[in-house]
N, CA, C and O atoms as a GROMACS GRO file, in nm:
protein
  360
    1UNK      N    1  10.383  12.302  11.178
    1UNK     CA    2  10.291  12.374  11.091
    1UNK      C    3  10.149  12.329  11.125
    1UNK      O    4  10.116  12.214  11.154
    2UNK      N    5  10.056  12.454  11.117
    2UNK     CA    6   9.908  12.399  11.158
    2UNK      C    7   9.824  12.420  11.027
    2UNK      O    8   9.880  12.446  10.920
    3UNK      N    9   9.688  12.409  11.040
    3UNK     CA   10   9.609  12.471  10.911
    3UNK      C   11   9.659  12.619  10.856
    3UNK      O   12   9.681  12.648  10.738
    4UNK      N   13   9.671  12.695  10.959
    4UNK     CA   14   9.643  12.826  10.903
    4UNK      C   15   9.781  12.811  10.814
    4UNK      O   16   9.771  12.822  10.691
    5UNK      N   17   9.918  12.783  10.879
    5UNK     CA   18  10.036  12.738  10.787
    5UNK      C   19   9.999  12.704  10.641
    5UNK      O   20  10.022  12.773  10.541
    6UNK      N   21   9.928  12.563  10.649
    6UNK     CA   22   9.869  12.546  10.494
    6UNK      C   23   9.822  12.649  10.399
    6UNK      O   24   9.869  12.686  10.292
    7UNK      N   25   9.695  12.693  10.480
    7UNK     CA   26   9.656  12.770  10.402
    7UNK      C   27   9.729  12.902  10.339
    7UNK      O   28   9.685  12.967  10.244
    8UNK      N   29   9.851  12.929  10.413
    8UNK     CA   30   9.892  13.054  10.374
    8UNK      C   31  10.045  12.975  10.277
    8UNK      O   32  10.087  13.048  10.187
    9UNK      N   33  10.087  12.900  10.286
    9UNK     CA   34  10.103  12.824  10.123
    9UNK      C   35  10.070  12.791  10.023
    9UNK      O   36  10.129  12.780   9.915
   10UNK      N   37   9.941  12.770  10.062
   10UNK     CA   38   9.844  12.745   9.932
   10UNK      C   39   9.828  12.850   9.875
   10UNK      O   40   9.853  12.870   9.756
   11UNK      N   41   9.779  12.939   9.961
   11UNK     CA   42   9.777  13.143   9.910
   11UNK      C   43   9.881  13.174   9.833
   11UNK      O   44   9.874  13.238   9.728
   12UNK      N   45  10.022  13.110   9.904
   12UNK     CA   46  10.120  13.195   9.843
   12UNK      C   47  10.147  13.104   9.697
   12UNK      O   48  10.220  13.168   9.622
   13UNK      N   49  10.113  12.992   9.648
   13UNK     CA   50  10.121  12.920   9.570
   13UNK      C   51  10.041  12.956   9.429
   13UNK      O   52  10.102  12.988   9.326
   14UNK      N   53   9.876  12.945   9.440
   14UNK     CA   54   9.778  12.977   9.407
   14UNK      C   55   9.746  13.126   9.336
   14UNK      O   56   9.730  13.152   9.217
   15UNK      N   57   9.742  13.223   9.465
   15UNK     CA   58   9.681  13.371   9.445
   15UNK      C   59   9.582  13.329   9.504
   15UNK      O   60   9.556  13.232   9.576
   16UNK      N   61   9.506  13.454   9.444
   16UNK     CA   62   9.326  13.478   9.520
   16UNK      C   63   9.352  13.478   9.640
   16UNK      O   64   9.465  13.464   9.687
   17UNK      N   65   9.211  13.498   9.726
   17UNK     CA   66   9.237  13.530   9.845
   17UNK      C   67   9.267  13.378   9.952
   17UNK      O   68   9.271  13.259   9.923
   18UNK      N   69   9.286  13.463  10.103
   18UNK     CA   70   9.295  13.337  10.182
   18UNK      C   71   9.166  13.289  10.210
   18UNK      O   72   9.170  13.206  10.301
   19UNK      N   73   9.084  13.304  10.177
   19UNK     CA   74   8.943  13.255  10.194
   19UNK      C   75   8.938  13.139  10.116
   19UNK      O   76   8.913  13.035  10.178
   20UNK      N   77   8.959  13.129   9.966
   20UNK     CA   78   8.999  13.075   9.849
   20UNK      C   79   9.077  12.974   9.913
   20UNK      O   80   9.035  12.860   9.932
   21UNK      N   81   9.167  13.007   9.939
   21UNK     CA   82   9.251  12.890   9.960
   21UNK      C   83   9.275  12.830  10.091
   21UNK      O   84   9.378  12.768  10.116
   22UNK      N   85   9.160  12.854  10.195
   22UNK     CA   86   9.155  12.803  10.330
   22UNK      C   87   8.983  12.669  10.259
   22UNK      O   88   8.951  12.556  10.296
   23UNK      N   89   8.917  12.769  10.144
   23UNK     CA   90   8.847  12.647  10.093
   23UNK      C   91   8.906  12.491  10.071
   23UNK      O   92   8.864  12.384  10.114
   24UNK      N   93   9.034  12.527   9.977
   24UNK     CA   94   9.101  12.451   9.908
   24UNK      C   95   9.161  12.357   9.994
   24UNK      O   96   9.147  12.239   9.961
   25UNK      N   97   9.231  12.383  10.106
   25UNK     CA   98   9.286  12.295  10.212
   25UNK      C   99   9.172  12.210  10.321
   25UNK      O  100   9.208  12.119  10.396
   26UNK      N  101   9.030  12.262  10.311
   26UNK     CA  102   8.906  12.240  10.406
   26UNK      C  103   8.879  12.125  10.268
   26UNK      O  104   8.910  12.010  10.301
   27UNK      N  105   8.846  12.132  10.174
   27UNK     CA  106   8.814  12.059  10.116
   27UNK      C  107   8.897  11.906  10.035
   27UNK      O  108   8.847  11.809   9.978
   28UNK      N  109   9.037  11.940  10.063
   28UNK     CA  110   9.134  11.818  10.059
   28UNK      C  111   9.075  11.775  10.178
   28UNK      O  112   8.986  11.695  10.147
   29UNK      N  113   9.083  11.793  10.322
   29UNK     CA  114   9.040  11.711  10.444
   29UNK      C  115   8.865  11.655  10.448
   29UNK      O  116   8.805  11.565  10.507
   30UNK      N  117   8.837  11.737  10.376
   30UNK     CA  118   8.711  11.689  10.375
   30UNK      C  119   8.700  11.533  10.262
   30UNK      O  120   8.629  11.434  10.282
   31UNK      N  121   8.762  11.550  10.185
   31UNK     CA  122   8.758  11.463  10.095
   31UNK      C  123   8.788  11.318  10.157
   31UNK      O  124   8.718  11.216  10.159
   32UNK      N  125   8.933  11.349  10.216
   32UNK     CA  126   8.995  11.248  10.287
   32UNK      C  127   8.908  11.167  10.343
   32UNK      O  128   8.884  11.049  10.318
   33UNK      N  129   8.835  11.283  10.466
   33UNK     CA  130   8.767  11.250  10.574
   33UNK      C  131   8.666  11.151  10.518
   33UNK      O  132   8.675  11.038  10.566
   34UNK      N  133   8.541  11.175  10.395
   34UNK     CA  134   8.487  11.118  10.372
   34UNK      C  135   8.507  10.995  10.307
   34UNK      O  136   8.422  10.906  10.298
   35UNK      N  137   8.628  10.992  10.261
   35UNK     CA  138   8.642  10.875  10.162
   35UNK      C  139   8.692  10.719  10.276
   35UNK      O  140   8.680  10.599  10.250
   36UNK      N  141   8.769  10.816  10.450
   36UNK     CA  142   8.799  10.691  10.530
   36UNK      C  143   8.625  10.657  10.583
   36UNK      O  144   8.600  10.537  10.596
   37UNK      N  145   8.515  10.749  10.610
   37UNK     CA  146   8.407  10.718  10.664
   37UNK      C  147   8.362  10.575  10.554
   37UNK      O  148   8.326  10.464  10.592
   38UNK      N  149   8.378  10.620  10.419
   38UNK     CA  150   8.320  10.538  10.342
   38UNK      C  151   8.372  10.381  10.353
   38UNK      O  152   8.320  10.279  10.306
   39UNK      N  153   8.503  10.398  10.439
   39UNK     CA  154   8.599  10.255  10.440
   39UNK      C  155   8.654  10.247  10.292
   39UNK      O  156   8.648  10.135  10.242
   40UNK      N  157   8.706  10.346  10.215
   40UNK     CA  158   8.782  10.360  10.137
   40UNK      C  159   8.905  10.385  10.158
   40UNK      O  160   8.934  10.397  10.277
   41UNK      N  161   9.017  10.402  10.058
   41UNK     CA  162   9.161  10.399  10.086
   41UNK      C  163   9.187  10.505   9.992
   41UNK      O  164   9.159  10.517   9.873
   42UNK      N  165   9.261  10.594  10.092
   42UNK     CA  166   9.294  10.699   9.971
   42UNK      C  167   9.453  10.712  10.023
   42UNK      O  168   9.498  10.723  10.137
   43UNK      N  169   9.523  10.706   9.890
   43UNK     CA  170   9.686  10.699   9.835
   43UNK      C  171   9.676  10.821   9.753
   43UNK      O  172   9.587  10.865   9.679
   44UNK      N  173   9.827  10.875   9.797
   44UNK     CA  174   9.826  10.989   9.746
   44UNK      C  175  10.019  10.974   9.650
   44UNK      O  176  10.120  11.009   9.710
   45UNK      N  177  10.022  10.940   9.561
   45UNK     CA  178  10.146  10.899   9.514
   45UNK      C  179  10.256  10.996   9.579
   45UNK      O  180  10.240  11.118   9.584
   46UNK      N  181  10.393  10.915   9.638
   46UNK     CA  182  10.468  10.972   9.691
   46UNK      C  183  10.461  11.030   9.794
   46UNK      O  184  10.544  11.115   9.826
   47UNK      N  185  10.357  10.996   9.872
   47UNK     CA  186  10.295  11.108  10.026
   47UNK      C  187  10.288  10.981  10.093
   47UNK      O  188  10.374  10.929  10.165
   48UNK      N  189  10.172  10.936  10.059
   48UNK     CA  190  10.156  10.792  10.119
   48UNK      C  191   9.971  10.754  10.156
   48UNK      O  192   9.881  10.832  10.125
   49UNK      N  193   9.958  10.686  10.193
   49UNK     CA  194   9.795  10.604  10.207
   49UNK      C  195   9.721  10.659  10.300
   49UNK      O  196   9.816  10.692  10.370
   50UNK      N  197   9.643  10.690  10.350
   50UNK     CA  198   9.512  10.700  10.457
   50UNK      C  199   9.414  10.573  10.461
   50UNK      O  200   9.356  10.540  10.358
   51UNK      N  201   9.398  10.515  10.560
   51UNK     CA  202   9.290  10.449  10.531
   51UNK      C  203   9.244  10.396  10.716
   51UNK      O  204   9.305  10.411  10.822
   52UNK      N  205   9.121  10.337  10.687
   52UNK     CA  206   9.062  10.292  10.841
   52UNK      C  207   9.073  10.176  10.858
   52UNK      O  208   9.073  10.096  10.763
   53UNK      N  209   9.085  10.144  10.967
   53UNK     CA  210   9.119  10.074  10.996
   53UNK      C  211   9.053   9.953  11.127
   53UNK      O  212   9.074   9.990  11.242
   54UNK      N  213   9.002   9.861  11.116
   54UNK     CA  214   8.897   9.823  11.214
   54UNK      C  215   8.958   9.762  11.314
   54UNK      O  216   9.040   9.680  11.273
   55UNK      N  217   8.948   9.775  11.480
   55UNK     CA  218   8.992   9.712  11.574
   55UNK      C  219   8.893   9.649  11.663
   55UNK      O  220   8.789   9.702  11.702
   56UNK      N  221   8.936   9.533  11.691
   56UNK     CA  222   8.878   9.415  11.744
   56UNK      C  223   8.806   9.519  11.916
   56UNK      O  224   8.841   9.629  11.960
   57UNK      N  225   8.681   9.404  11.974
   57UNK     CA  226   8.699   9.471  12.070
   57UNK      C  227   8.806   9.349  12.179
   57UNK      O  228   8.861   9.246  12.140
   58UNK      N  229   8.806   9.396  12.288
   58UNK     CA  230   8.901   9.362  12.353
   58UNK      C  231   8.901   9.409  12.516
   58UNK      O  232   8.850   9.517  12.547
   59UNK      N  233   8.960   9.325  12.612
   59UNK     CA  234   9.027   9.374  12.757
   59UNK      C  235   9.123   9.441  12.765
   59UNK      O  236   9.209   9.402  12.686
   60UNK      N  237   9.154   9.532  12.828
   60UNK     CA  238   9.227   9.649  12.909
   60UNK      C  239   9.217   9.620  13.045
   60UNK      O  240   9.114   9.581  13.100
   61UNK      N  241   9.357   9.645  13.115
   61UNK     CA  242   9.323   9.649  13.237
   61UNK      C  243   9.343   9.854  13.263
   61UNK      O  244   9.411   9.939  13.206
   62UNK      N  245   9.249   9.856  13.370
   62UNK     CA  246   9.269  10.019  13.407
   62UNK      C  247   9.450  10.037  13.525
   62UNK      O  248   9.452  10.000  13.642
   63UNK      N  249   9.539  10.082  13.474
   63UNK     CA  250   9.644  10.101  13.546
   63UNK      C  251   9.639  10.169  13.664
   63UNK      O  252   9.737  10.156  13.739
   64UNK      N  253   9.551  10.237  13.699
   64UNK     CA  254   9.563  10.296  13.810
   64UNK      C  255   9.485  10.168  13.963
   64UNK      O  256   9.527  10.131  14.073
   65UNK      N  257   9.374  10.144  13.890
   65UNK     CA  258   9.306  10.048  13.978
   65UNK      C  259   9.308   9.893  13.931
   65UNK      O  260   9.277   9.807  14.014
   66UNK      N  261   9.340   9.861  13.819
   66UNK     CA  262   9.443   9.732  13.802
   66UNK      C  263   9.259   9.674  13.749
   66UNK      O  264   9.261   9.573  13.679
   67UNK      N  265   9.155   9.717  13.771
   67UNK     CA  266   9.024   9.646  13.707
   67UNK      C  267   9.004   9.647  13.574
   67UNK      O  268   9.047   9.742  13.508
   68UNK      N  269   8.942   9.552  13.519
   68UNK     CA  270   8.953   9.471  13.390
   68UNK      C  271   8.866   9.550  13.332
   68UNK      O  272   8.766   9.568  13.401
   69UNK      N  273   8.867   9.633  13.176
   69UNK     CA  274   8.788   9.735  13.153
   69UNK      C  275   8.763   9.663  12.969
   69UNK      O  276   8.848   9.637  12.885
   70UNK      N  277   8.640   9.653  12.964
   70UNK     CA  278   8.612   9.637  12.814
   70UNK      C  279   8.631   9.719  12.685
   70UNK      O  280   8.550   9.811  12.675
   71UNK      N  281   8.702   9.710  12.604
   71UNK     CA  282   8.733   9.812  12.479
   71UNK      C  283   8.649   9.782  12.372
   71UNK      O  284   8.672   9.691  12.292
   72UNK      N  285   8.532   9.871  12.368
   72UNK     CA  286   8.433   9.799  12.222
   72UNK      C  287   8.528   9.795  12.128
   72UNK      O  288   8.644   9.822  12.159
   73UNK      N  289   8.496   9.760  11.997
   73UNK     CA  290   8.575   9.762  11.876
   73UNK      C  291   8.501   9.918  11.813
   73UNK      O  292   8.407   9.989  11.847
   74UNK      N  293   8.597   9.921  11.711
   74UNK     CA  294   8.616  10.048  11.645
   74UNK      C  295   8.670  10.044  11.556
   74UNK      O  296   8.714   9.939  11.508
   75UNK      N  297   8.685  10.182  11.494
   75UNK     CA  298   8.747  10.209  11.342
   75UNK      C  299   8.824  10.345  11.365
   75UNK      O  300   8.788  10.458  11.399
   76UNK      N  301   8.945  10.287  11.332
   76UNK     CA  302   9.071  10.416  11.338
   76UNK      C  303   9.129  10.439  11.215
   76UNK      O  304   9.145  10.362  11.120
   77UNK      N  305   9.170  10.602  11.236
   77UNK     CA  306   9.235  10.649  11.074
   77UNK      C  307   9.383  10.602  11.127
   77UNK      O  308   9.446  10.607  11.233
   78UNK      N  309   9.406  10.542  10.965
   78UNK     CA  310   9.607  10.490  10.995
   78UNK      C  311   9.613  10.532  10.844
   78UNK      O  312   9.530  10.529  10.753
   79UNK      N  313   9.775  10.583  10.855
   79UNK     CA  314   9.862  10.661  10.790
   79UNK      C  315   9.971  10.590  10.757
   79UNK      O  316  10.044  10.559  10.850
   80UNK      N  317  10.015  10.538  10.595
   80UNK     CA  318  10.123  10.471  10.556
   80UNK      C  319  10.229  10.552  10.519
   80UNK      O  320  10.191  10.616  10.421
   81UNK      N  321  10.348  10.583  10.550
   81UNK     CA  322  10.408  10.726  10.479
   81UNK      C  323  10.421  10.597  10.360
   81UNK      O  324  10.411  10.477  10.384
   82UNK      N  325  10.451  10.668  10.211
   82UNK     CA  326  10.561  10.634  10.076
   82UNK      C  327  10.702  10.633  10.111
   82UNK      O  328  10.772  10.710  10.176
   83UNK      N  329  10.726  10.520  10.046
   83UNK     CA  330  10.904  10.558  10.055
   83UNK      C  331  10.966  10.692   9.958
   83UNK      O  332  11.086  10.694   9.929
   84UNK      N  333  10.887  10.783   9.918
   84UNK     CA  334  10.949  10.876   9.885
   84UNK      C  335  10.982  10.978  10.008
   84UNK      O  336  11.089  11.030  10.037
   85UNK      N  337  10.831  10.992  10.083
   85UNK     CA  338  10.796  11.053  10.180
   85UNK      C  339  10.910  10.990  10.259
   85UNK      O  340  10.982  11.089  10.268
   86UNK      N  341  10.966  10.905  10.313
   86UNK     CA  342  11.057  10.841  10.414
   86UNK      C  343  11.212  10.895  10.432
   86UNK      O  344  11.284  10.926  10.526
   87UNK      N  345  11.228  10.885  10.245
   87UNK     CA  346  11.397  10.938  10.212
   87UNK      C  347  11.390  11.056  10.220
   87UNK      O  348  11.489  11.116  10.263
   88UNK      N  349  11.274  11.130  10.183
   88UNK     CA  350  11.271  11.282  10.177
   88UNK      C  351  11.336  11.356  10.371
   88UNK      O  352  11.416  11.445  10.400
   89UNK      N  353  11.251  11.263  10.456
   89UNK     CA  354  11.259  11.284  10.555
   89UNK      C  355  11.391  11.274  10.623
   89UNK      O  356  11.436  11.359  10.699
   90UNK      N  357  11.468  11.127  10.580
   90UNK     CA  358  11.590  11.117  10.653
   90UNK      C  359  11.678  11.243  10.617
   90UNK      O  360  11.789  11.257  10.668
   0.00000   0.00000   0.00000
C-alpha cells in the first residue's frame, strides 16, 4: 500500500472528498515529521513509537576500493512496532 492507498481509506472511512482526506493523511506525516525534527518521541498506542535517533560519527571502509571513508554523525528516524502491532502481524 502507498499514500494514495491511505488516502482512499481514509475517504472511504470519513466521506468528503479525496482532497479532504489526502489533507488528513499529509498532515498525520507532517506531524510525525515535525515532532522527530524536534527530537521528540511520538507513540502511537498499539502501532508503536517513532523517534530519532542520533548516530555516532564513525569509519567505513569503501567495499569496492577497500579505502577508509569517514561517516559524519547524524540523526535517523527508527520505528518500534507495539506488541499489539507484532501479534496482529504473526
Amino acid at each position: 500500500m502507498n499514500k494514495a492507498g491511505l488516502v482512499d481509506v481514509v475517504h472511504a472511512q470519513l466521506g468528503g472528498t479525496k482532497v479532504q482526506a489526502e489533507a488528513v493523511v499529509d498532515a498525520v506525516f507532517d506531524t510525525i515529521t515535525k515532532n522527530l525534527k524536534k527530537g521528540e518521541e511520538v507513540a502511537i498506542a498499539g502501532f508503536g513509537k517513532f523517534l530519532a535517533k542520533k548516530r555516532a560519527a564513525r569509519e567505513a571502509r569503501n567495499p569496492k576500493t577497500g579505502e577508509t571513508v569517514k561517516v559524519p554523525a547524524t540523526t535517523v528516524p527508527k520505528f518500534s512496532a507495539a506488541k499489539a502491532l507484532k501479534d496482529a502481524v504473526k
